[in-house]
N, CA, C and O of each residue as an XYZ file, in Angstrom:
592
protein
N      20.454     -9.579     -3.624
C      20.482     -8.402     -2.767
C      19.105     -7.748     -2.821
O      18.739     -7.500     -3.970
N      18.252     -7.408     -1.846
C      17.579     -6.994     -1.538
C      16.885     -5.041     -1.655
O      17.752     -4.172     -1.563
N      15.843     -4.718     -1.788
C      15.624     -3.260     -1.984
C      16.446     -2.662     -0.427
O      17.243     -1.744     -0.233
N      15.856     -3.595      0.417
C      16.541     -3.081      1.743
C      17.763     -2.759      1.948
O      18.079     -1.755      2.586
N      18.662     -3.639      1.391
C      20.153     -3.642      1.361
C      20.914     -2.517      0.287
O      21.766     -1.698      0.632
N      20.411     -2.694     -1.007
C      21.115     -0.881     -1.671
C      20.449     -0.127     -0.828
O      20.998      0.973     -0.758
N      19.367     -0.216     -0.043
C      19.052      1.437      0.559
C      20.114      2.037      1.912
O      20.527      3.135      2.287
N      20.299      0.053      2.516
C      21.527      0.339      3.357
C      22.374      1.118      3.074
O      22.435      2.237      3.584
N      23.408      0.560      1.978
C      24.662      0.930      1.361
C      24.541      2.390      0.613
O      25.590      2.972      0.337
N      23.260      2.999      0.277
C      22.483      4.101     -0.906
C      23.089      5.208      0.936
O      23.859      6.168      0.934
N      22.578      4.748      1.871
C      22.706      5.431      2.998
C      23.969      5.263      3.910
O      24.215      6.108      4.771
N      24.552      4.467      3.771
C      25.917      4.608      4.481
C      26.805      5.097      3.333
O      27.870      5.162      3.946
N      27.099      5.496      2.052
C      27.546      6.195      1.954
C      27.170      7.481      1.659
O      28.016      8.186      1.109
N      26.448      7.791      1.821
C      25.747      9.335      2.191
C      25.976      9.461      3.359
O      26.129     10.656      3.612
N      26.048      9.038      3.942
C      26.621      9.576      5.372
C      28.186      9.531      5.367
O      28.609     10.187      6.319
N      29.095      9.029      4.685
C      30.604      8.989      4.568
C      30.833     10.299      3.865
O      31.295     11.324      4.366
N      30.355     10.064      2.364
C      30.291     11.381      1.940
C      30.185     12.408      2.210
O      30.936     13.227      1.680
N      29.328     12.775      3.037
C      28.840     14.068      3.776
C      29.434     14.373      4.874
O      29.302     15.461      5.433
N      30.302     13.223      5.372
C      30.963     13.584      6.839
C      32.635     14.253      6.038
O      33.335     15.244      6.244
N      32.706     12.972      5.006
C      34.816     13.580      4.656
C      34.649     14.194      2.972
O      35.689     14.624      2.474
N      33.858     14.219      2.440
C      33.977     15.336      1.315
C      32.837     16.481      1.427
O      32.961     17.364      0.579
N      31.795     16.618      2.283
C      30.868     17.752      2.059
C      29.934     17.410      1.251
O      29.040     18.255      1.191
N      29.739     16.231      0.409
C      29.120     16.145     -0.520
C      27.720     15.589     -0.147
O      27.633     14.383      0.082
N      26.397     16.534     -0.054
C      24.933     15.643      0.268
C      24.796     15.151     -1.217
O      25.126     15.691     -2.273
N      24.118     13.781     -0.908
C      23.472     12.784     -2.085
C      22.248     12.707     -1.108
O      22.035     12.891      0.090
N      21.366     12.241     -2.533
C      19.948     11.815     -2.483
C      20.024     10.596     -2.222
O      20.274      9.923     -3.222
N      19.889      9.909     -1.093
C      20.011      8.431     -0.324
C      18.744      7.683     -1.437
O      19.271      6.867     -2.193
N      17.740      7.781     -1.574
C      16.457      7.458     -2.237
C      17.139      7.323     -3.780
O      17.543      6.213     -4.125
N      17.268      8.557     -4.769
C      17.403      8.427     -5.935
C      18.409      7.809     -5.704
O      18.129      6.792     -6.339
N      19.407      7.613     -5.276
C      20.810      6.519     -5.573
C      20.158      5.225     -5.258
O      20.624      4.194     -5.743
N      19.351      5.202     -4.658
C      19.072      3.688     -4.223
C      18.048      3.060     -5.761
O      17.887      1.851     -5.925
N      17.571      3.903     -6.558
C      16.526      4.070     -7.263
C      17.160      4.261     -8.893
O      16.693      3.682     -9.874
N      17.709      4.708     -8.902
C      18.192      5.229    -10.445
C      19.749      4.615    -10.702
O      20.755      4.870    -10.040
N      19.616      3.667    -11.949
C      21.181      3.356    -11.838
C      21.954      4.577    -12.460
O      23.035      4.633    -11.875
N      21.872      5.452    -13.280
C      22.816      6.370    -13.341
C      23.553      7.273    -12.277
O      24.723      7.637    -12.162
N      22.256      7.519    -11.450
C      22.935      8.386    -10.252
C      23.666      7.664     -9.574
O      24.547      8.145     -8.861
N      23.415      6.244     -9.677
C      24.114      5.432     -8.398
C      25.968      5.131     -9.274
O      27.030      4.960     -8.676
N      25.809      5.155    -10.321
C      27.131      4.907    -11.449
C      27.782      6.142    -10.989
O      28.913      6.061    -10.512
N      27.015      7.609    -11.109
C      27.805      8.929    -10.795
C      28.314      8.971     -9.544
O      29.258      9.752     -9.420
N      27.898      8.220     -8.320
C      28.101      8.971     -7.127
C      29.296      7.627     -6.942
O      30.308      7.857     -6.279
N      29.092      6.270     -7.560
C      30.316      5.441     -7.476
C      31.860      5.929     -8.563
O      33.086      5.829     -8.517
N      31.157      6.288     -9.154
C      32.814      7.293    -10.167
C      33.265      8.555     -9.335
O      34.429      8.897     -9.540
N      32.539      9.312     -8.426
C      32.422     10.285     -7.878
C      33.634     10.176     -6.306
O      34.632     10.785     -5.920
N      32.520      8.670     -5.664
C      33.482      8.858     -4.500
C      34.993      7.780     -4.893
O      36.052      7.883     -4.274
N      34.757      6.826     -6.000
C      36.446      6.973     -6.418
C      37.244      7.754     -7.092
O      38.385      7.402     -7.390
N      36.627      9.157     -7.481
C      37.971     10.305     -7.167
C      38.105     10.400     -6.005
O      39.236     10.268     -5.538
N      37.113     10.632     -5.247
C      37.164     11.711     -3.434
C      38.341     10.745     -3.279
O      39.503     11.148     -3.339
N      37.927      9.096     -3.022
C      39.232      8.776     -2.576
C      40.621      8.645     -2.940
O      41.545      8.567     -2.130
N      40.713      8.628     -4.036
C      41.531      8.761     -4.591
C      42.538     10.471     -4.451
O      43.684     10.522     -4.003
N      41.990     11.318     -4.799
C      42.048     12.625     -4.446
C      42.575     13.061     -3.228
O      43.565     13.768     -3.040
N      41.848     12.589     -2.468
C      41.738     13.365     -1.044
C      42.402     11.828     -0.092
O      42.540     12.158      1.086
N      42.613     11.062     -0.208
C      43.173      9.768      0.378
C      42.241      9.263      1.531
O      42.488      9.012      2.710
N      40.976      9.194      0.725
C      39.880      8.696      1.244
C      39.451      7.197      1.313
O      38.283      6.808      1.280
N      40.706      6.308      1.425
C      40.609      4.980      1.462
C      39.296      3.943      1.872
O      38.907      2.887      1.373
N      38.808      4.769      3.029
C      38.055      3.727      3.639
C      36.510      3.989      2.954
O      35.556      3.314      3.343
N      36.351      5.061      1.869
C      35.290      5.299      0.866
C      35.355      4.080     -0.383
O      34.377      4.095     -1.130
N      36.208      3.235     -0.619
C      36.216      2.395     -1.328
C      35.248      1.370     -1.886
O      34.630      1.095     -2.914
N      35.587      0.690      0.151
C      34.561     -0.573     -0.139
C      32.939     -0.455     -0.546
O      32.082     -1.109     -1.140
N      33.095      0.879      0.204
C      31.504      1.000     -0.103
C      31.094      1.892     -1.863
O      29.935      2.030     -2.253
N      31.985      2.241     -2.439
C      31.940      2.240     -3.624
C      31.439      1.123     -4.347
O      30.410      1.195     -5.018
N      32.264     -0.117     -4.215
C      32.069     -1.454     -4.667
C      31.066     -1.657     -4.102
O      30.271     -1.351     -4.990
N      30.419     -1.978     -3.195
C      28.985     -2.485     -2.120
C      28.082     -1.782     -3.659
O      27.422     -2.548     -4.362
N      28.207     -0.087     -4.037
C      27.167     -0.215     -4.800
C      27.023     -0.154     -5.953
O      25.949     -0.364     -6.518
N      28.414      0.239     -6.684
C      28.269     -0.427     -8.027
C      28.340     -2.076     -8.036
O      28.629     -2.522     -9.146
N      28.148     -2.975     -7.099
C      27.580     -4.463     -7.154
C      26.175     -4.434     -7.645
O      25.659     -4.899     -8.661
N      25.483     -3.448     -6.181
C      24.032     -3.509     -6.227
C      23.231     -2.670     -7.515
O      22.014     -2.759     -7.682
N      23.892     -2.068     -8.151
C      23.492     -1.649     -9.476
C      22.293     -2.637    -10.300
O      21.117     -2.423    -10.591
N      22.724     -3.187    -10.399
C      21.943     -4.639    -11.262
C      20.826     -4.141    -10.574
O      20.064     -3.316    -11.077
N      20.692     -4.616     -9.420
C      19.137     -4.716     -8.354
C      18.246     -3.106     -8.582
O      17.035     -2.888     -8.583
N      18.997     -2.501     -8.697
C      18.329     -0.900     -8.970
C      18.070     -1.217     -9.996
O      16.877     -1.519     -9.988
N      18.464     -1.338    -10.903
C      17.660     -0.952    -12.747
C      16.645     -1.662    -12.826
O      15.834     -1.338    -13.695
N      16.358     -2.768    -12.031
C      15.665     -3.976    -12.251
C      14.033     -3.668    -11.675
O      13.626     -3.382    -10.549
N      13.297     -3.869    -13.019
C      11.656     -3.650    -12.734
C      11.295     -3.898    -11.072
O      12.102     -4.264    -10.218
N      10.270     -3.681    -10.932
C       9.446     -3.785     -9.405
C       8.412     -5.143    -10.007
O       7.851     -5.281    -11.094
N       8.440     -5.735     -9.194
C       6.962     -7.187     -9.800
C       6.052     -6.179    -10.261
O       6.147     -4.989     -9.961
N       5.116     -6.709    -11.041
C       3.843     -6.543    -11.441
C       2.906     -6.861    -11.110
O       2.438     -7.647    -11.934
N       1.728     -6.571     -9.604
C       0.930     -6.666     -9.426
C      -0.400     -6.832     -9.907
O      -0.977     -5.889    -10.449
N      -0.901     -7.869     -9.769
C      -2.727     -7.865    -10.698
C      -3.776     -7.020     -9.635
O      -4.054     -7.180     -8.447
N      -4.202     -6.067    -10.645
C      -5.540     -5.401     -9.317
C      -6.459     -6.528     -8.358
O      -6.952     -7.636     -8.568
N      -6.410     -5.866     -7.541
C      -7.054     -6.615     -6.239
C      -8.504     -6.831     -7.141
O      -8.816     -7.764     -6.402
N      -9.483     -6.777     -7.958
C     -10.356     -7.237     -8.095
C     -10.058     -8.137     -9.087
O     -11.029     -8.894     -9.106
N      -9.301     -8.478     -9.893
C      -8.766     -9.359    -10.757
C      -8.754    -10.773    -10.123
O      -9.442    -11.755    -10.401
N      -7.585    -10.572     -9.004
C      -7.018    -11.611     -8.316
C      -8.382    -12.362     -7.582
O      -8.530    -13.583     -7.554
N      -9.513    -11.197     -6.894
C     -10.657    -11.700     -5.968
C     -11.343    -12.606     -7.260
O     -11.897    -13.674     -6.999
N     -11.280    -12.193     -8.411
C     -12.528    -13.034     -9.560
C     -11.663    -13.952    -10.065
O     -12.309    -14.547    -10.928
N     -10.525    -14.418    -10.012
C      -9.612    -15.204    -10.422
C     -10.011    -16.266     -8.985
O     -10.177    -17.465     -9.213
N     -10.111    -15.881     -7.916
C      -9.820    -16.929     -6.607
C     -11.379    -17.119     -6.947
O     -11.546    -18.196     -7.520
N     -12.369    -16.520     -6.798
C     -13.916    -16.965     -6.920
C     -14.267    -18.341     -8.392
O     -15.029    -19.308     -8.388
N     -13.410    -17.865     -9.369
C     -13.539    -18.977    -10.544
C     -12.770    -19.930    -10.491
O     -12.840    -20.929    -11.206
N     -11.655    -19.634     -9.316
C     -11.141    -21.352     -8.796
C     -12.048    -21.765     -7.856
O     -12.025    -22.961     -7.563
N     -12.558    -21.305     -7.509
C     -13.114    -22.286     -6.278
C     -12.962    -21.941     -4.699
O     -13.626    -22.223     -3.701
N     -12.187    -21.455     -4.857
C     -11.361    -21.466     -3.488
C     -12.112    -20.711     -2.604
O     -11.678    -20.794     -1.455
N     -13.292    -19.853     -2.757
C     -13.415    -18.918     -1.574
C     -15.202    -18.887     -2.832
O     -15.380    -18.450     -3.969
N     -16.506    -19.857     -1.428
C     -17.637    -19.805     -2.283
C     -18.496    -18.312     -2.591
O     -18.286    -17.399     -1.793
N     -19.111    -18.155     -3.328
C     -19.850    -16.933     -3.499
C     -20.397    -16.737     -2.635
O     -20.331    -15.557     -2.292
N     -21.100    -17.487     -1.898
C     -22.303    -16.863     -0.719
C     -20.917    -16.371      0.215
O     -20.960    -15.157      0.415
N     -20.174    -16.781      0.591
C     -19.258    -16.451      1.743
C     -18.499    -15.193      1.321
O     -18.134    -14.394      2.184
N     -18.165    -14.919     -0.416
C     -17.976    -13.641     -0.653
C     -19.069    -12.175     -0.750
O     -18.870    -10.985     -0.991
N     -20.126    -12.898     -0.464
C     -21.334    -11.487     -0.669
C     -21.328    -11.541      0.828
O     -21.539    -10.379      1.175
N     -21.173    -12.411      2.067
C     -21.262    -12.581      3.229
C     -19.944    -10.560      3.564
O     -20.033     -9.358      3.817
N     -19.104    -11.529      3.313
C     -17.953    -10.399      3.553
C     -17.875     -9.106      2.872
O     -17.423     -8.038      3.283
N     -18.381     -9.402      1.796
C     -18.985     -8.156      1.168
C     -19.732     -7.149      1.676
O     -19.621     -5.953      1.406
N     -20.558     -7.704      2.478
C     -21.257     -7.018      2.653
C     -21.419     -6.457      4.225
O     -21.404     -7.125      5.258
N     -21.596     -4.834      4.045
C     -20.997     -4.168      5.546
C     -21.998     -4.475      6.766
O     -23.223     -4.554      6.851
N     -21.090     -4.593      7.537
C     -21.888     -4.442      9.241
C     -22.898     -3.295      9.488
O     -22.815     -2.097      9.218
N     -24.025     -4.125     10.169
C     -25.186     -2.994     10.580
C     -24.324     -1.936     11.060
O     -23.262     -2.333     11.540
N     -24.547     -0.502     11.049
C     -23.497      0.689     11.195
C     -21.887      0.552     10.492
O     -21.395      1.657     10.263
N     -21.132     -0.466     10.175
C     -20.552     -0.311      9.358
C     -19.072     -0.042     10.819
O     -19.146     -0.288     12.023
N     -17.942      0.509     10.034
C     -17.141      0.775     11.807
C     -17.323      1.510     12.982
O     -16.707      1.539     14.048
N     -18.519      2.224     12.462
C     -18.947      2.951     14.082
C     -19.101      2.366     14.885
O     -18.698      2.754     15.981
N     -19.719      1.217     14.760
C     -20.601      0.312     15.771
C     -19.502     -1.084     15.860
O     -19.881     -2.046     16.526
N     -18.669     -1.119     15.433
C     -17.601     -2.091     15.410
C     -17.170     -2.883     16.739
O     -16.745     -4.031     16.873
N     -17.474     -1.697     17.832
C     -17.381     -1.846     19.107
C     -18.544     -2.286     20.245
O     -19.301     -1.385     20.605
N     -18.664     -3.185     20.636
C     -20.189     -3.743     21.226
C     -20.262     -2.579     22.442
O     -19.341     -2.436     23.246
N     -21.656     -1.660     22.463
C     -21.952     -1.330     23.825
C     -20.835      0.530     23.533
O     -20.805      1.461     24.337
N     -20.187      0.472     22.313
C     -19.870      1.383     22.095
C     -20.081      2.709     20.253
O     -19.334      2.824     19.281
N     -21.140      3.258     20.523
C     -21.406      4.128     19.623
C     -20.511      4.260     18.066
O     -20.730      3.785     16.951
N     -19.351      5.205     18.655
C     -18.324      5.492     18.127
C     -17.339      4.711     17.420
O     -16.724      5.145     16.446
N     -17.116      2.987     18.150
C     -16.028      2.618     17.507
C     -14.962      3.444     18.066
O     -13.885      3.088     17.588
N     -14.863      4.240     18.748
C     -13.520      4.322     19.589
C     -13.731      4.021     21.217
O     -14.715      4.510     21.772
N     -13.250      3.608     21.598
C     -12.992      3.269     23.313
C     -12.521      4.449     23.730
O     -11.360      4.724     23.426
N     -13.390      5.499     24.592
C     -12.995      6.231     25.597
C     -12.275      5.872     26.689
O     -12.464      4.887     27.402
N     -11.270      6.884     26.815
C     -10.656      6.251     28.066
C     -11.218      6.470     29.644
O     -11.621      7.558     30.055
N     -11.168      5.180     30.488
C     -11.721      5.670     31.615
C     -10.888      5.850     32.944
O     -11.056      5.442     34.093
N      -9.940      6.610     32.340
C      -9.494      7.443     33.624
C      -9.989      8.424     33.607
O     -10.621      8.954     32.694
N      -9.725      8.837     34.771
C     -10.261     10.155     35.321
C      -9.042     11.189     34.997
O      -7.884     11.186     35.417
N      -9.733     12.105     34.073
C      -8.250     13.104     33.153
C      -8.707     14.835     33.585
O      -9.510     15.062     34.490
N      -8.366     15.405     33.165
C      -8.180     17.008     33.174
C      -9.473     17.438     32.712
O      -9.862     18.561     33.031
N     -10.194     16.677     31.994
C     -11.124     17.232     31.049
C     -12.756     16.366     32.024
O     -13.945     16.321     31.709
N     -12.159     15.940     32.966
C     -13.910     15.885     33.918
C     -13.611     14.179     33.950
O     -14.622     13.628     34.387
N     -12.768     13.401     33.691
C     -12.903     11.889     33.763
C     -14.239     11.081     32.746
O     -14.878     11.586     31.823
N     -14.317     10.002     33.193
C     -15.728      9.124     32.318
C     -16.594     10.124     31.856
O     -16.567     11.260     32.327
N     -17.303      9.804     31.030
C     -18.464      9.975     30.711
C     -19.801      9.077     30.873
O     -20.171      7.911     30.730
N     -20.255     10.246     31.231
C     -21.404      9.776     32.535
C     -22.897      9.193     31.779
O     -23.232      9.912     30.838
N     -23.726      8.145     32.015
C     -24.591      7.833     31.098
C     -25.718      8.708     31.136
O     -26.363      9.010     32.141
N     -26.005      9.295     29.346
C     -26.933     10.054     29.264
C     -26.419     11.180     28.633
O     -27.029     11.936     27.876
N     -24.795     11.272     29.132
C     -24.127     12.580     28.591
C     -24.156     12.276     26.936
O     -24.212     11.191     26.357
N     -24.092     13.805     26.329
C     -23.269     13.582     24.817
C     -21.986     13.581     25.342
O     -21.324     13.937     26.317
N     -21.897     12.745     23.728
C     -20.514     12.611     23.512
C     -19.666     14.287     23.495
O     -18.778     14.481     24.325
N     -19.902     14.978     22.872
C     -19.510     16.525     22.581
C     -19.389     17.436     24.278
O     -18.551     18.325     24.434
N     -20.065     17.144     25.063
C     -20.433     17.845     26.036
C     -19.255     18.047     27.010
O     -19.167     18.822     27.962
N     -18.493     17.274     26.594
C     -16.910     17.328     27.458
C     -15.846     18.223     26.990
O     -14.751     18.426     27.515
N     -16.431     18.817     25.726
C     -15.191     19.595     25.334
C     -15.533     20.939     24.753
O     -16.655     21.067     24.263
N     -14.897     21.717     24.749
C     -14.902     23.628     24.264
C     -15.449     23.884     23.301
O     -14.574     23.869     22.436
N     -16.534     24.165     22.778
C     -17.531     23.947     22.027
C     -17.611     22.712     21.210
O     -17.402     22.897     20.011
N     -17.803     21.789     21.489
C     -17.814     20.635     20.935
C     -16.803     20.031     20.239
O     -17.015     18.964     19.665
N     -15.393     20.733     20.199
C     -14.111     20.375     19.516
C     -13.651     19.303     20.332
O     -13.716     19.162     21.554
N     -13.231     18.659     19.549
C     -12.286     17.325     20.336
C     -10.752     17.869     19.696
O      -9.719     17.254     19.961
């Protein structure tokens, strides 16, 4: 079972709950903490029980199943420069081609765009604010003291 899937079940019964006992839960910490998720499964088998809340059951079971999957560590990631000097001392990716990529573009992302300054694409419709910009104009000159 998947993180995706207790968050399903962490959230459909928070929404059962909250519709036939009143009761808001933390959709996140139930999906996250096995105690809360143990309390709110002992919890809604009183409601149903109690209140003859039958169809709160299954989804009781749905998450004291997924329990296991909550307590259970997150992988352990190696820092991204670890992994880059680990792939460089296999082989796999040569040094000149890593100082290549390493190393930034004349202007860097401003200039990212050929024939364009900014790195953003103005739009060229014609809008509220005067349409294109005309060659020669600043960039700033289109707007209320220079605010964009």
């Amino acid at each position: 079972m998947s993180t995706t899937d207790v968050f399903a079940i962490a959230a459909h019964l928070h929404v059962l709950l909250r519709r036939k006992t009143g009761r808001v839960t933390d959709t996140e910490w139930m999906a996250t903490n096995a105690d809360y998720a143990r309390e709110i499964v002992r919890h809604t088998r009183e409601k149903a029980g109690s209140e003859g809340h039958e169809d709160l059951l299954p989804w009781a079971d749905k998450l004291e199943a997924a329990i296991p999957q909550i307590g259970a560590p997150a992988a352990v990631r190696k820092p991204m420069l670890q992994t880059a000097a680990e792939t460089l001392r296999a082989g796999q990716v040569s040094p000149q081609a890593a100082r290549q990529a390493a190393t930034p573009r004349a202007g860097g992302f401003a200039n990212s765009v050929p024939g364009h300054n900014s790195g953003f694409i103005e739009s060229t419709l014609n809008s509220v604010f005067g349409g294109p910009r005309k060659d020669g104009e600043e960039p700033d000159a289109r707007y209320v003291g220079g605010i964009r």
